[in-house]
Structures are given as structure tokens and as C-alpha cells.
C-alpha positions as CSV (number, residue, x, y, z in Angstrom):
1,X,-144.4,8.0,55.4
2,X,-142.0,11.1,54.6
3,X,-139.1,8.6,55.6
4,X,-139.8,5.7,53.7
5,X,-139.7,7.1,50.1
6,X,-136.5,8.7,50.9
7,X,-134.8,5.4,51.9
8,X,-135.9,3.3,48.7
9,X,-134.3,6.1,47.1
10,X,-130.4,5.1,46.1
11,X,-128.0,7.4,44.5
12,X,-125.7,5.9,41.6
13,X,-122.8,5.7,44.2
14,X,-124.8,3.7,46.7
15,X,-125.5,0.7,44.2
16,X,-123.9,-2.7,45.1
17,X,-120.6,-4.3,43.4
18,X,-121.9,-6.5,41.2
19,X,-124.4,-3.6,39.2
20,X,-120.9,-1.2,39.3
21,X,-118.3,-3.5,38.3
22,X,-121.1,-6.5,36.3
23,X,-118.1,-7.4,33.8
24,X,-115.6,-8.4,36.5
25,X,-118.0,-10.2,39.2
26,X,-118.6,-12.2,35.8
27,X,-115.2,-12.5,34.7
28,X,-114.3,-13.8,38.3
29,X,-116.9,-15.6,39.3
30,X,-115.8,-18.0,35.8
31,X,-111.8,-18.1,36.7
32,X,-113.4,-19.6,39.6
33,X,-115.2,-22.2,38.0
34,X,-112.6,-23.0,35.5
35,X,-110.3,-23.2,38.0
36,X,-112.4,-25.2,40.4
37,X,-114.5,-27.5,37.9
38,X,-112.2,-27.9,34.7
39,X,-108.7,-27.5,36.1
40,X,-108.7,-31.0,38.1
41,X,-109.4,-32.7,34.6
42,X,-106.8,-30.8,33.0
43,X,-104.2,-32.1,35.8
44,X,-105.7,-35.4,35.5
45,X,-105.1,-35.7,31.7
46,X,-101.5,-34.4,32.1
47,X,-100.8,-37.3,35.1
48,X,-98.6,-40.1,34.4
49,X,-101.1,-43.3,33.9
50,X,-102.4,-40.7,31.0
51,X,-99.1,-40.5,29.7
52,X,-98.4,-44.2,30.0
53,X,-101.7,-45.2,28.5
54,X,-101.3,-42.6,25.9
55,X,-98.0,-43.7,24.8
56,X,-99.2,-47.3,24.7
57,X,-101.9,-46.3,22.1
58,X,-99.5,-44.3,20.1
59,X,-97.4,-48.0,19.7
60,X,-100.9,-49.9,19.0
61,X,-101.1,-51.6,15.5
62,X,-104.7,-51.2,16.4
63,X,-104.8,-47.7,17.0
64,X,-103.0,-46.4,14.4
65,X,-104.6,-48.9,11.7
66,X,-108.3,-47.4,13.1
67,X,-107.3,-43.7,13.6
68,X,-104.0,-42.9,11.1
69,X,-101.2,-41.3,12.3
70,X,-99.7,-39.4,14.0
71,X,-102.8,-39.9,17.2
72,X,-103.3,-36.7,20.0
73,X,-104.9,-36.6,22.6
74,X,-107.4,-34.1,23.8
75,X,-106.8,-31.7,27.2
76,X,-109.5,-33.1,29.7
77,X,-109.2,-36.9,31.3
78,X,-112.2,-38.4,33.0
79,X,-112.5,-40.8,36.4
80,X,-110.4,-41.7,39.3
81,X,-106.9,-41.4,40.7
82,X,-106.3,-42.7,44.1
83,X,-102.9,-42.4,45.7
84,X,-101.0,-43.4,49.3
85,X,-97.6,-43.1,49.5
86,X,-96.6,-45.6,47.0
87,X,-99.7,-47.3,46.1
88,X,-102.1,-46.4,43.7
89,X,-105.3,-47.0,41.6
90,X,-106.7,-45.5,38.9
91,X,-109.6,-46.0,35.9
92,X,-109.7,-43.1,33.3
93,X,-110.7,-42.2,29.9
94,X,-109.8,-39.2,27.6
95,X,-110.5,-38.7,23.6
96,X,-107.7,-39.3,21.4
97,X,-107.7,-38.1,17.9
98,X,-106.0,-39.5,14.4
99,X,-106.3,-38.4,10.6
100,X,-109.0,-40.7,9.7
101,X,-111.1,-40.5,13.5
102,X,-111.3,-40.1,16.7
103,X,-112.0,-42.6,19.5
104,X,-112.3,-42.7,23.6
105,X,-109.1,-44.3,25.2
106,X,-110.4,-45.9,28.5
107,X,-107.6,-47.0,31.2
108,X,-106.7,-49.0,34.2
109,X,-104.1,-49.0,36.1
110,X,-102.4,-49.8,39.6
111,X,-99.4,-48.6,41.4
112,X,-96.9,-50.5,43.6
113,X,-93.6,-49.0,44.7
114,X,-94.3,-45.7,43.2
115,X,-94.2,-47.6,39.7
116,X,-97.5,-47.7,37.6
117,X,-98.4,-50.6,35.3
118,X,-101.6,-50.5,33.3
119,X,-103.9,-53.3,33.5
120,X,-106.6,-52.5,30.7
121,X,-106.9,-50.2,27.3
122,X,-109.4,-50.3,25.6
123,X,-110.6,-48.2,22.1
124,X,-113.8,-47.1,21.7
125,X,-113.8,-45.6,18.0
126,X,-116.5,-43.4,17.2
127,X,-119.4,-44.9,15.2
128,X,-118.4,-48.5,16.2
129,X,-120.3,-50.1,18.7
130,X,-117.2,-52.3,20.1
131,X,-113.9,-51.6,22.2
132,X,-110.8,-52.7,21.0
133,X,-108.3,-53.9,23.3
134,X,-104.8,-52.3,23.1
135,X,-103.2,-54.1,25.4
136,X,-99.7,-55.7,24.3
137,X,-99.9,-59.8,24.1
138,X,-97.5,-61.1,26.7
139,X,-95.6,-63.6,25.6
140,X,-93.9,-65.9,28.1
141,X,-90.7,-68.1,27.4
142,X,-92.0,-71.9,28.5
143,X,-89.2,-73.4,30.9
């Protein structure tokens, strides 16, 4: 019994890391998850079927009628990017913004020969329960 008390004593020095040094096990345990959760969105958004889809919007009569201009767009992207070699899927959505609103910009896109090409863009404004379709009429030259 003499032993025991003495051992559940604990001198200052003999506490652990995290009741020392409390600020910077918190301070690294969130780099950590910033890097490890938000980062990969923050890549995503910055890839180049963002860019490409972002740039179409910026051309859309559509867009800019609905949201003003000039449009940005907002740091994080959402969904999928699949790559090999030259090949490629992807379907993602990020927020753009405008002077009069902001909307989600939701993208397809595929990849052949290291080239990608969207395949749908749609506009989800805020407040409005339908998507608009930003996608360019193709016009064709009959033969």
C-alpha cells in the first residue's frame, strides 16, 4: 500500500506531450487535417477540366445574364477525377460567384490523347429550382 500512492503521484515534468505542449498537438493535429481532408479539393478546383469549365461559364450569355459580371469562382471543387496515361474522366462541381448571385457550376468531362473536352455544364443558381445548361450550341455546316 506505501508503493501505490507514490506511483499515482506525477511530478510536472513527468506529464505527457499533449498536457505540456496542448497548443501545438492542436495546431498540428489541424495542418494534418487541412492538409489531408481540404487540400485534395483545393488541387481539384485548381485542375484543368475546372479551368476549362470555368472559362466556359465566364463566355456563357447565360451565366453572366443570371450572375453579372465579372463571375469567380470559389477555392474548393467537388467529385471525381480519374486519370491513365492519356485517358481520363471526370464529373465535378464548385460555386461560382457574380455581382447579382451565386450559383453551383456542375461538370463533365472526358479525356483522350491527353486533351480534355467537356461533355456537360450545367448552372444551378441559388434560389432557382432548375439547371441551366451552358453548353455552346454546335452548329454543323450540312454537306
Amino acid at each position: 500500500m506505501g508503493l501505490l500512492p507514490h506511483v499515482l503521484k506525477f511530478h510536472h515534468s513527468q506529464l505527457g506531450l499533449y498536457r505540456r505542449h496542448r497548443k501545438l498537438v492542436l495546431a498540428l493535429v489541424f495542418i494534418a487535417c487541412w492538409g489531408g481532408i481540404v487540400l485534395p479539393f483545393v488541387q481539384t478546383a485548381t485542375c484543368d477540366v475546372a479551368n476549362l469549365a470555368f472559362a466556359q461559364a465566364k463566355t456563357s450569355p447565360v451565366a453572366t445574364r443570371n450572375l453579372g459580371f465579372p463571375l469567380r469562382r470559389g477555392p474548393l471543387a467537388f467529385g471525381t477525377l480519374e486519370t491513365h496515361h492519356s485517358q481520363g474522366e471526370a464529373s465535378l462541381s464548385f460555386t461560382i460567384y457574380g455581382p447579382h448571385g451565386s450559383g453551383i457550376l456542375y461538370t463533365d468531362a472526358v479525356r483522350f490523347n491527353g486533351r480534355w473536352q467537356l461533355t456537360s455544364i450545367d448552372l444551378k443558381i441559388a434560389g432557382r429550382p432548375d439547371r441551366l445548361n451552358l453548353m455552346p450550341i454546335q452548329s454543323t455546316v450540312p454537306r
